[in-house]
N, C-alpha and C positions, 0 to 999 in steps of 0.2 A: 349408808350415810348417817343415818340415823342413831346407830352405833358409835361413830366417831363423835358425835355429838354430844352423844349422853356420856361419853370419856372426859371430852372436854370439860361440859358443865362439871363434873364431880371434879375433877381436877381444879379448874376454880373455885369452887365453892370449899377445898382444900388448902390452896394457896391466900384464903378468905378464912382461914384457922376454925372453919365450920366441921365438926366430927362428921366423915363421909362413911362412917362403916357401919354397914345393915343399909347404906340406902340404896331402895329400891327404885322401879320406875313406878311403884305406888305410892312412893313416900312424895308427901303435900313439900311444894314451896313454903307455903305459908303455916300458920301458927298450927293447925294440922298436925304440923310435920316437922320441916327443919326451923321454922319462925324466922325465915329471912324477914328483915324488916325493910321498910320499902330505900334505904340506903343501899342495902346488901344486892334489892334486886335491883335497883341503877349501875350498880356494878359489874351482876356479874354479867346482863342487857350490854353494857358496852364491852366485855371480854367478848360477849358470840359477836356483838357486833362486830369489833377489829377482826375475828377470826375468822367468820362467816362470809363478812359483806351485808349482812341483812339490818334492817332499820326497824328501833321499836321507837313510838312514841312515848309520851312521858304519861299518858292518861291510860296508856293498857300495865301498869304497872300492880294497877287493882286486881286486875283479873287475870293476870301472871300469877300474882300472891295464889290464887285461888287454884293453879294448876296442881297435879304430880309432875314428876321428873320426866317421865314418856310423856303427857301432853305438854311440855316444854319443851322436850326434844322435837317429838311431830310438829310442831305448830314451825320451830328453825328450822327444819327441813321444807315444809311449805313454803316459808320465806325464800328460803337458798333455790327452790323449784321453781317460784315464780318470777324472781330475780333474773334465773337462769333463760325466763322464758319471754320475759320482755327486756330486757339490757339494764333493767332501773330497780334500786333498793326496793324491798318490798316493805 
């Protein structure tokens, strides 16, 4: 799962005209790395959203910045797990 995920995000973050080549699951969200800026991670937070089913609020957007691509990916796939395991957005 976590694979089709980390597809996804690069794909948006492509559809997002952001250069996706050389990125890894080490490569930083934030200024790190690709420098989403906290518009780009609104974005692409409602792309997993519509695709996933999972709910971010607007106050973890900080500490999104602060991920790589694999603790992005891990963290939707918790959501998508926990979602799965009580019936309601995580």
């Amino acid at each position: 799962m976590q694979e089709r995920i980390r597809e996804f995000v690069v794909a948006a973050l492509a559809g997002m005209n952001y250069d996706v080549d050389g990125i890894t699951g080490d490569t930083d969200l934030g200024p790190a790395g690709l420098d989403l800026e906290s518009l780009a991670l609104a974005e692409l937070s409602v792309q997993v959203e519509d695709e996933f089913g999972v709910k971010f609020e607007v106050e973890e957007m900080e500490t999104t910045a602060l991920m790589t691509v694999d603790q992005f990916t891990a963290d939707v796939a918790r959501r998508i797990a926990a979602t799965a395991a009580t019936g309601t957005a995580a």
